[in-house]
C-alpha positions as CSV (number, residue, x, y, z in Angstrom):
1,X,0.0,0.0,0.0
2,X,1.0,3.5,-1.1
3,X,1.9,6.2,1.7
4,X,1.6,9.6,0.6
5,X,2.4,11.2,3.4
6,X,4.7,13.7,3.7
7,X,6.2,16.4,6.3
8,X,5.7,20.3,5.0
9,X,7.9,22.7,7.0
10,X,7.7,20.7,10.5
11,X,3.5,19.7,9.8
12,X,2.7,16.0,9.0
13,X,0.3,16.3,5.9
14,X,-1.8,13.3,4.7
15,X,-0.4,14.0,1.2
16,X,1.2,16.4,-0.4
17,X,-1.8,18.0,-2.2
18,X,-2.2,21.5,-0.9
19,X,-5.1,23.6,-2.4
20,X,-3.7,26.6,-3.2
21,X,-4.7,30.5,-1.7
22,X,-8.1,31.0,-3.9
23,X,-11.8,32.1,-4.1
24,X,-12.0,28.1,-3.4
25,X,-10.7,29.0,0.8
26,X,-12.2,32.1,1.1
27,X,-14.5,31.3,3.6
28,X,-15.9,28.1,5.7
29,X,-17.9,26.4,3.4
30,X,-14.7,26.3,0.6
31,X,-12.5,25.4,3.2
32,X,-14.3,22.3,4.6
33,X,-14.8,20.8,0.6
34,X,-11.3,20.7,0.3
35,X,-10.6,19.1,3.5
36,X,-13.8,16.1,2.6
37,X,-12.3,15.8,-0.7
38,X,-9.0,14.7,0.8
39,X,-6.5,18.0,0.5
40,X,-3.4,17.7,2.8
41,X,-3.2,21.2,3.7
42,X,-5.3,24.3,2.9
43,X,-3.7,27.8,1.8
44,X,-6.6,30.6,3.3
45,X,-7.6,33.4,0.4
46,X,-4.9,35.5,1.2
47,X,-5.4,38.7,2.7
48,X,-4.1,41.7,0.5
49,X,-2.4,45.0,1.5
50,X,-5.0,46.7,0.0
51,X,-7.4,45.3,2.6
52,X,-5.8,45.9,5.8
53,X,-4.6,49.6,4.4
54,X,-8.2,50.4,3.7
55,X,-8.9,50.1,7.1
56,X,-6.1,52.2,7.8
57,X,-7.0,54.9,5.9
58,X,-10.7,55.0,7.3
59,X,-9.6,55.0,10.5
60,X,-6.6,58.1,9.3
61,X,-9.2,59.6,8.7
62,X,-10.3,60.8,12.1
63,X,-6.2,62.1,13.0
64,X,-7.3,65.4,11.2
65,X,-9.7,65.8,14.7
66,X,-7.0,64.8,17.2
67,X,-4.8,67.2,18.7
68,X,-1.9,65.6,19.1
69,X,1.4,65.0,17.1
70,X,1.4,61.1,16.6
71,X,-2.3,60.9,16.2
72,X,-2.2,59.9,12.8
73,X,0.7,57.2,13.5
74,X,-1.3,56.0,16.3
75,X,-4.6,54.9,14.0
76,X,-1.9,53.6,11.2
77,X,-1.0,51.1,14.0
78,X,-4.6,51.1,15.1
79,X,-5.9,49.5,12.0
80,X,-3.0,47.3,11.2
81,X,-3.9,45.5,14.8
82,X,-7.6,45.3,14.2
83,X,-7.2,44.6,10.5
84,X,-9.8,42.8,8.5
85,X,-11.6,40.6,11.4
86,X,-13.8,38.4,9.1
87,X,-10.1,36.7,8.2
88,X,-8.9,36.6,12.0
89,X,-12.3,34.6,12.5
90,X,-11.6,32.4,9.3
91,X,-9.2,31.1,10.5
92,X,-10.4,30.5,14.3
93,X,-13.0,28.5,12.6
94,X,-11.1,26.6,10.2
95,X,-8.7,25.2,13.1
96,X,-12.1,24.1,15.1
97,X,-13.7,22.6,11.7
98,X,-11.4,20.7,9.7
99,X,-8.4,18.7,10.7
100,X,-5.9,19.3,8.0
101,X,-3.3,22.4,8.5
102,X,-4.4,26.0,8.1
103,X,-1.8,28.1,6.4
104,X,-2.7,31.9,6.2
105,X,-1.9,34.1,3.8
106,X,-0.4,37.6,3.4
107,X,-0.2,39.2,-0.5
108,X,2.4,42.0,0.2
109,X,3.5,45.0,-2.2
110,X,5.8,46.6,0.3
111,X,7.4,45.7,3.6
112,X,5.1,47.2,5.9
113,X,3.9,46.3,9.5
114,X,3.3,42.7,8.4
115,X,4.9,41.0,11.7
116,X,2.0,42.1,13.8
117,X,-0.5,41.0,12.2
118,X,1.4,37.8,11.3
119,X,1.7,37.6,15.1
120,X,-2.2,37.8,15.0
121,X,-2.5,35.1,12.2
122,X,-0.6,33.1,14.7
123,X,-2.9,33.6,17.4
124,X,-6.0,32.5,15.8
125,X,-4.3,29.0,15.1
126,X,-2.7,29.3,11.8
127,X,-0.4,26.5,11.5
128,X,1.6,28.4,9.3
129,X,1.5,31.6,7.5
130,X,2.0,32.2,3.6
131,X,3.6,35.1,2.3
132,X,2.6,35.8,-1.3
133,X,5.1,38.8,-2.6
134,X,3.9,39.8,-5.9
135,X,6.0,42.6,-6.8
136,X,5.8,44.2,-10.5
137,X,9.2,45.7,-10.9
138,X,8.2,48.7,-13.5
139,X,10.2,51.5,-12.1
140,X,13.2,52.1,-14.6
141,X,15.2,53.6,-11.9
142,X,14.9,50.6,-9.5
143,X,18.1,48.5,-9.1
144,X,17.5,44.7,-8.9
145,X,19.4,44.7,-5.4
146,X,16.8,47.1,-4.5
147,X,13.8,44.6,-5.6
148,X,15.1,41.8,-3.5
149,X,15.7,43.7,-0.6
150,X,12.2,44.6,0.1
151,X,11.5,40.2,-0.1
152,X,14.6,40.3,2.4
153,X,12.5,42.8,4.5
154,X,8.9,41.5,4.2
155,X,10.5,38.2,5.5
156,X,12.4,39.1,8.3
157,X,9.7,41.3,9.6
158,X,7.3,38.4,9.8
159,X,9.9,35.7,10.9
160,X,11.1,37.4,13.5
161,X,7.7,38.1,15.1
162,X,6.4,34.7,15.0
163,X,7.2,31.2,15.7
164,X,4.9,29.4,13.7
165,X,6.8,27.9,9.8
166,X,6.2,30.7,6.8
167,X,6.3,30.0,3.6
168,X,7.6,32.4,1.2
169,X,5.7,32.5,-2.5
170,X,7.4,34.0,-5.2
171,X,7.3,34.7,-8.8
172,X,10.5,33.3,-11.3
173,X,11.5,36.9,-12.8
174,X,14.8,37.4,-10.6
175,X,18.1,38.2,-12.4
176,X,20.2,35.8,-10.0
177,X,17.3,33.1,-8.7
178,X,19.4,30.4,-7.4
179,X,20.8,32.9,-5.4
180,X,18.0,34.7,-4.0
181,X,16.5,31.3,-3.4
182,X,19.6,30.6,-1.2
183,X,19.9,33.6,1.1
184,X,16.0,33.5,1.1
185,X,16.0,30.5,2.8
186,X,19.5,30.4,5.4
187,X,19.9,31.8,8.6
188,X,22.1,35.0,9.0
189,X,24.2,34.1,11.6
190,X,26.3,36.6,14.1
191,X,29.0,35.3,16.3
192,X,31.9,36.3,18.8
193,X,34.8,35.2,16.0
194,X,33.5,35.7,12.7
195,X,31.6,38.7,11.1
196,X,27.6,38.1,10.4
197,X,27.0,36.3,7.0
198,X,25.0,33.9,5.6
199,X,25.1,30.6,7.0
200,X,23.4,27.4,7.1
201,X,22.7,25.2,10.1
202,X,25.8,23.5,10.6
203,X,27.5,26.6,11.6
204,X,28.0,26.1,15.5
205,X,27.6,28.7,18.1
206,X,26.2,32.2,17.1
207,X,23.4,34.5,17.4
208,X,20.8,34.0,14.9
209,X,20.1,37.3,13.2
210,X,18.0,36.6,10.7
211,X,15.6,33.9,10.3
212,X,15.4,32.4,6.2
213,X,12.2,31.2,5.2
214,X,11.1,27.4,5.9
215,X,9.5,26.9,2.2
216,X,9.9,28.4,-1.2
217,X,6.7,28.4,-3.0
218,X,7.5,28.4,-6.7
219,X,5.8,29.7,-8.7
220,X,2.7,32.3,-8.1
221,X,1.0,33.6,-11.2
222,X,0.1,37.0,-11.7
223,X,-3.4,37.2,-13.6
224,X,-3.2,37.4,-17.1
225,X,-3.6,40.6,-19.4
226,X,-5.3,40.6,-22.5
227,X,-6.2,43.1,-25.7
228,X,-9.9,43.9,-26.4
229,X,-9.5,44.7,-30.0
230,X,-12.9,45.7,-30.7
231,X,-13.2,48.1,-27.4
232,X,-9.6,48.6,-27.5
233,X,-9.4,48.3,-23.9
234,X,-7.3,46.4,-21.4
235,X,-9.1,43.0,-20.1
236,X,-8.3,40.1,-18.0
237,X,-6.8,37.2,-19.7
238,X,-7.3,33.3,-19.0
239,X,-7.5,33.5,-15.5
240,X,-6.5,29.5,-15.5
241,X,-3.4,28.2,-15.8
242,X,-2.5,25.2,-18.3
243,X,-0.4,22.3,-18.0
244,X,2.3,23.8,-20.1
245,X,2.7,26.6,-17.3
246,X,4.3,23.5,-14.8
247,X,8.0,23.9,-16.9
248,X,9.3,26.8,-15.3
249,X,8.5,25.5,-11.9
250,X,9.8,22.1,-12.5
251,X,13.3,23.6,-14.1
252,X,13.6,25.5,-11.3
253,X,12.5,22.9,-8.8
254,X,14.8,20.8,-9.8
255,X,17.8,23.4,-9.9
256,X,16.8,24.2,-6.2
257,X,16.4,20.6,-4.7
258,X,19.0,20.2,-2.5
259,X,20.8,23.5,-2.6
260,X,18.5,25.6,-0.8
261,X,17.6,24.6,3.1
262,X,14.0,25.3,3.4
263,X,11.2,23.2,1.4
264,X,10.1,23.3,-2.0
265,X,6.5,24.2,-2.9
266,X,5.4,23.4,-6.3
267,X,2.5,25.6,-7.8
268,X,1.2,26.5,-11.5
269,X,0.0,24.3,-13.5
270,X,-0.3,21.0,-12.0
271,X,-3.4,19.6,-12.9
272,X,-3.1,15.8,-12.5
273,X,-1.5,13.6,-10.2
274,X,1.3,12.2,-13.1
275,X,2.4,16.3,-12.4
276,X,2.7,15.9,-9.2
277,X,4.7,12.7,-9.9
278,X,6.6,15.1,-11.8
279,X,7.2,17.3,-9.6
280,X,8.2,15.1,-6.8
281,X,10.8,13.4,-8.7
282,X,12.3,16.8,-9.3
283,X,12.2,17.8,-5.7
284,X,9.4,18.9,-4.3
285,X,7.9,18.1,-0.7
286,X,4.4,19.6,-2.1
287,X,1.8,20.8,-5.1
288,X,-0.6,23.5,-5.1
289,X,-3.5,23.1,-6.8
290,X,-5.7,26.0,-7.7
291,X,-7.0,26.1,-11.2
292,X,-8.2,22.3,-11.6
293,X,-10.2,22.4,-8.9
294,X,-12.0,25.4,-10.7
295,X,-12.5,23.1,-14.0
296,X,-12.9,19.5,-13.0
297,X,-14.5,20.3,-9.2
298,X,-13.4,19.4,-5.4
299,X,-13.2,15.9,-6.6
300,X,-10.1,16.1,-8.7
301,X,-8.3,16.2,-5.2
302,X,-9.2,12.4,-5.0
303,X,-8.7,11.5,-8.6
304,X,-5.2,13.5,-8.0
305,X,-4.4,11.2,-5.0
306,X,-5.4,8.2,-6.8
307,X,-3.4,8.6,-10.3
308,X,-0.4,9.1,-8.0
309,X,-0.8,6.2,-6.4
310,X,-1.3,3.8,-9.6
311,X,1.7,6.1,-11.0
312,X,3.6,5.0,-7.5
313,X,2.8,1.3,-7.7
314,X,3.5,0.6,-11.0
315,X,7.1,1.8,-10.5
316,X,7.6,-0.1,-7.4
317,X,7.8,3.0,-5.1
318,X,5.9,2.5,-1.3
319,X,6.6,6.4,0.2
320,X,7.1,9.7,-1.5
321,X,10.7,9.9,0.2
322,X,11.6,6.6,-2.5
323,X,11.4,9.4,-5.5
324,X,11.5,12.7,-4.4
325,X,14.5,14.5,-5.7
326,X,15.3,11.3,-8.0
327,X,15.7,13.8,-10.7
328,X,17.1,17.0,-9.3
329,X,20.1,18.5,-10.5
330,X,22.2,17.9,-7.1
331,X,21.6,14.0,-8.1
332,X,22.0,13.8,-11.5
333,X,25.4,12.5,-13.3
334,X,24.8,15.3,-16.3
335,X,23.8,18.8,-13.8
336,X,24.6,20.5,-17.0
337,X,21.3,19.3,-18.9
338,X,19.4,20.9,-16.8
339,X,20.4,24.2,-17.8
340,X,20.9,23.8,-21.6
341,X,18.3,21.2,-22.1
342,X,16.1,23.9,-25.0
343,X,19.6,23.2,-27.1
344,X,20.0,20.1,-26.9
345,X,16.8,19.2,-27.8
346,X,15.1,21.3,-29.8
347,X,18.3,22.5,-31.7
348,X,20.6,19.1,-32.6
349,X,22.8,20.6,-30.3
350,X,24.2,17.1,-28.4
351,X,22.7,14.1,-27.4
């Protein structure tokens, strides 16, 4: 018999399917579906910026009336700490419905006060807390380093006020990925004899500065844009992803496997359970699934789980742990294939 099983930054999931951060979870009814239909762990809706700065500004608002200096920084606080409370209760109610994890989920722009109300996340019973940073880069006059330090920021500002795993979803469009992958995920460590840098675990004494991620979630998909040529307007594109989509993640998940310390996420186009076999071989611990549950219905989770399963069997394997990585870069006798692969290929360039 098949164990799909699997451990997803310190939580014990049933399998590795994970419905993804979607209208699907974005309130109890959603939630609970997934959960019957077998998901291993549930990404909440996330919350957006937008939202909690909303309340922000209504509550701003009333500084205009308040003599006093820090009036206005006072209700900015304010309304960061009460943020939107139909999500604080989401997630209160998921924890005492369903069984699976709960993983909330924060969609940042910019690094603002998000530790406390990650710290509130936390209190409700998240089991872990998502951050989706979907930054669109269109300032000419922004330097790349620049980019990736606000990911650096959003991050530590989160890790260090909570204790609970977070996940860090990102989109592919970095100029040095492997590398931002790396420091995303390692501890900075401080100590008496060396100066700070990055380290992994095996560094021996030290103060922890700076906590990495425990997960990379690769890869999250900004919605589409599209071309009304009749109107000539701007409208929304295919707002599901396609099969085809699952290449960039699994290139880069199997680049990552084994060079990066936290877990890999995999997310975009999976759609069956042969691409989660897919993905597993090339180094994931888990899939998201978003947009085939939108076409096929809560009961794909199940046909998911049982093509894996058939896939598993008829290749001998009992546990996930007998494949996953199999095909990653870090275990492969020809690393370079991985990177040149579109040559060799689909130009005659080697065998």
């Amino acid at each position: 018999m098949t164990d799909l099983s699997t451990t997803y930054m310190g939580l014990h999931l049933s399998n590795p399917i994970v419905v993804a951060s979607s209208g699907l979870t974005t309130n109890l009814k959603g939630v609970k579906k997934c959960a019957e239909a077998g998901a291993g762990a549930i990404v909440l809706k996330s919350l957006f910026e937008e939202q909690i700065a909303a309340e922000t500004r209504a509550l701003g608002r009333y500084a205009d009336f308040v003599d006093h200096g820090e009036a206005a920084e006072y209700l900015a606080s304010y309304g960061m700490a009460l943020g939107p409370r139909d999500y604080l209760r989401l997630v209160r109610e998921a924890k005492q419905e369903v069984e699976v994890p709960i993983i909330a989920s924060l969609n940042c722009v910019t690094d603002g006060r998000w530790g406390d109300y990650a710290r509130q996340l936390e209190g409700a019973g998240a089991d872990a807390i998502e951050l989706n940073v979907a930054l669109m880069p269109t300032d000419p006059h922004q330097e790349g380093a620049e980019v990736e330090e606000i990911y650096f920021r959003i991050l530590h500002e989160v890790k260090s006020r909570v204790g609970v795993p977070v996940a860090l979803k990102i989109g592919p469009h970095f100029t040095a990925l492997a590398r931002v992958a790396e420091r995303l995920t390692r501890d900075r460590v401080e100590g008496a004899d060396f100066s700070v840098g990055w380290c992994g675990g095996a560094t021996g004494g030290g103060r922890v500065v700076w906590r990495g991620a425990d997960a990379l979630v690769l890869f999250n998909r900004f919605l589409r844009l599209d071309i009304d040529l009749e109107t000539l307007k701007l409208v929304a594109g295919n707002p599901y992803s396609s099969p085809e989509e699952s290449h960039t993640t699994l290139r880069w998940i199997s680049l990552l496997a084994g060079r990066i310390d936290g877990d890999l996420a995999a997310a975009t186009g999976i759609h069956d359970g042969l691409d989660i076999a897919r993905q597993i071989l090339a180094g994931a611990t888990t899939v998201q699934v978003c947009s085939t549950l939108y076409l096929h219905g809560f009961g794909q989770i199940g046909r998911m789980r049982g093509e894996l399963e058939e896939w598993m069997d008829g290749h001998g394997f009992a546990a996930l742990g007998d494949f996953r990585g199999r095909l990653s870069q870090a275990r492969s006798e020809r690393p370079h294939s991985y990177e040149r692969l579109q040559y060799l290929k689909l130009f005659g360039g080697g065998g």
